[in-house]
C-alpha positions as CSV (number, residue, x, y, z in Angstrom):
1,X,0.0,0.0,0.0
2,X,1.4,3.3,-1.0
3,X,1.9,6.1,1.6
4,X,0.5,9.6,0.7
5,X,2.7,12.7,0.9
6,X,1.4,15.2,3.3
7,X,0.8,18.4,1.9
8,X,2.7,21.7,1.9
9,X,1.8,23.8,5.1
10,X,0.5,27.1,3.7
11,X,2.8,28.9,5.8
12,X,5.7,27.2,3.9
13,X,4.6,27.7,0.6
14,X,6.1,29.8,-2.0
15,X,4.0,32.9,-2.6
16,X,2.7,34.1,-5.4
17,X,2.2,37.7,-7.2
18,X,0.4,37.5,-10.8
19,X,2.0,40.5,-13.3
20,X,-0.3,42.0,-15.9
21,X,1.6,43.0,-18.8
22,X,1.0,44.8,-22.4
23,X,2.4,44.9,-25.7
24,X,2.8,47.8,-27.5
25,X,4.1,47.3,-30.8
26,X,3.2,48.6,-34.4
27,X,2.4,44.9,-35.8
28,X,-0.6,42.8,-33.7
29,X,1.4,39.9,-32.2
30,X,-1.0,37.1,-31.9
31,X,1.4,34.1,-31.8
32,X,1.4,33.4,-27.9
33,X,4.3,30.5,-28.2
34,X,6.4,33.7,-29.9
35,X,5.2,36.1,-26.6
36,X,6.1,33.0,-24.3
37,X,9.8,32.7,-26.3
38,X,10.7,36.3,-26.0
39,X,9.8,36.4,-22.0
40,X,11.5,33.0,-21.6
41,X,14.6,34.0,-23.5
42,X,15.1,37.7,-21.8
43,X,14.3,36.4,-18.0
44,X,17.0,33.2,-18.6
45,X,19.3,35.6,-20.0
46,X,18.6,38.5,-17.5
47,X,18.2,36.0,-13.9
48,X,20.0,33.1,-15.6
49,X,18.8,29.3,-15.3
50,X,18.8,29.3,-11.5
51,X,17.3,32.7,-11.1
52,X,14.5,32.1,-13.1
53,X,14.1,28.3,-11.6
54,X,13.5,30.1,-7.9
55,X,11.3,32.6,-9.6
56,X,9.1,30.3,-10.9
57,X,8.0,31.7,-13.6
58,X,5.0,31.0,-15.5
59,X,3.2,32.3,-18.3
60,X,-0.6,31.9,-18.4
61,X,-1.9,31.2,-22.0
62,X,-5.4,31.2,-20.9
63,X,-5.0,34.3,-19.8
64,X,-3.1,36.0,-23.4
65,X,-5.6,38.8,-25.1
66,X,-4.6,38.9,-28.9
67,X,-6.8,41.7,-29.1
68,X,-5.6,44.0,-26.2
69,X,-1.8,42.4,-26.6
70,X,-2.2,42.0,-22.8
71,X,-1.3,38.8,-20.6
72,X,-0.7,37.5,-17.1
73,X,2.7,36.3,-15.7
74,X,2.2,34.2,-12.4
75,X,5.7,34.6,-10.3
76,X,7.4,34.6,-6.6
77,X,6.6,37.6,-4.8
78,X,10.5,38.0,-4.4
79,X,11.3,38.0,-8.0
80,X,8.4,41.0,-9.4
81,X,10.9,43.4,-9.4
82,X,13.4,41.1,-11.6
83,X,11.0,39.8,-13.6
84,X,10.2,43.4,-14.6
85,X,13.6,44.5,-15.2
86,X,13.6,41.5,-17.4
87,X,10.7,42.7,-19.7
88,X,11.7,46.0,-19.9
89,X,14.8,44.5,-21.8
90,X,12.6,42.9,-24.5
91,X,13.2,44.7,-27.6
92,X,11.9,42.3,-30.3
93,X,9.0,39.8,-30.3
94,X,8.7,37.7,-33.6
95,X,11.1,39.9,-35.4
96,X,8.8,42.9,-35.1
97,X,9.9,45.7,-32.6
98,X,8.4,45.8,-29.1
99,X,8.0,47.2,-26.5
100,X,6.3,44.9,-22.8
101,X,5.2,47.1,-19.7
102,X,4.1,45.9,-17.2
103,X,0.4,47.2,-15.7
104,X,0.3,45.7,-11.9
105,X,1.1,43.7,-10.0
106,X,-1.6,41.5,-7.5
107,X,-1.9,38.7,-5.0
108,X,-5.1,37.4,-7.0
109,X,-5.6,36.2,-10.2
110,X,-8.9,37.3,-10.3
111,X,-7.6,41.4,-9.7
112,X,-4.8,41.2,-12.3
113,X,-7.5,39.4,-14.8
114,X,-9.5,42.9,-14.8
115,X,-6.4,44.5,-16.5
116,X,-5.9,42.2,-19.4
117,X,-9.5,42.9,-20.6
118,X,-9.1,46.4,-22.0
């Protein structure tokens, strides 16, 4: 008989902000794997491997808005300021200039979901 694994205190678990960001660039970017790359890419290069391990990153594709160009980024609460330093660096998404700002920053999904709508 196999022996469950006791859960995670929620005093001991990581917490976690969610980032609203937006696009601005002159072409509509509506390829979400190509949004995903160009966050992946700059936060690796900016925090490195480790860094954005202990971030724990995590880009929400449910929660991309082609329309708007605005997503959600789930992340540590200790890493928001580095994970915003590492999209103000993004300069080009799918070949086409870019530019990603970040809107706010919240505890709940459900806050930084109003943002992304437009």
């Amino acid at each position: 008989m196999a022996t469950k694994i006791k859960p995670l205190l929620p005093s001991l678990r990581e917490k976690k902000r969610y980032l609203a960001f937006e696009i601005i660039s002159k072409s509509k970017i509506k390829d979400f794997s190509a949004v995903s790359g160009a966050i992946w890419a700059n936060s690796l290069s900016f925090m490195g491997e480790l860094g954005a391990a202990k971030a724990g990153i995590w880009l929400l594709p449910d929660k991309y808005n082609e329309k708007t160009q605005r997503g959600i980024i789930k992340v540590g609460n200790k890493y928001v300021n580095e994970l915003k330093a590492a999209l103000a660096l993004i300069d080009k998404i799918d070949g086409s200039e870019a530019i990603v700002r970040s809107l706010t920053v919240s505890g709940m999904l459900n806050k930084a979901s109003k943002y992304i709508a437009g």
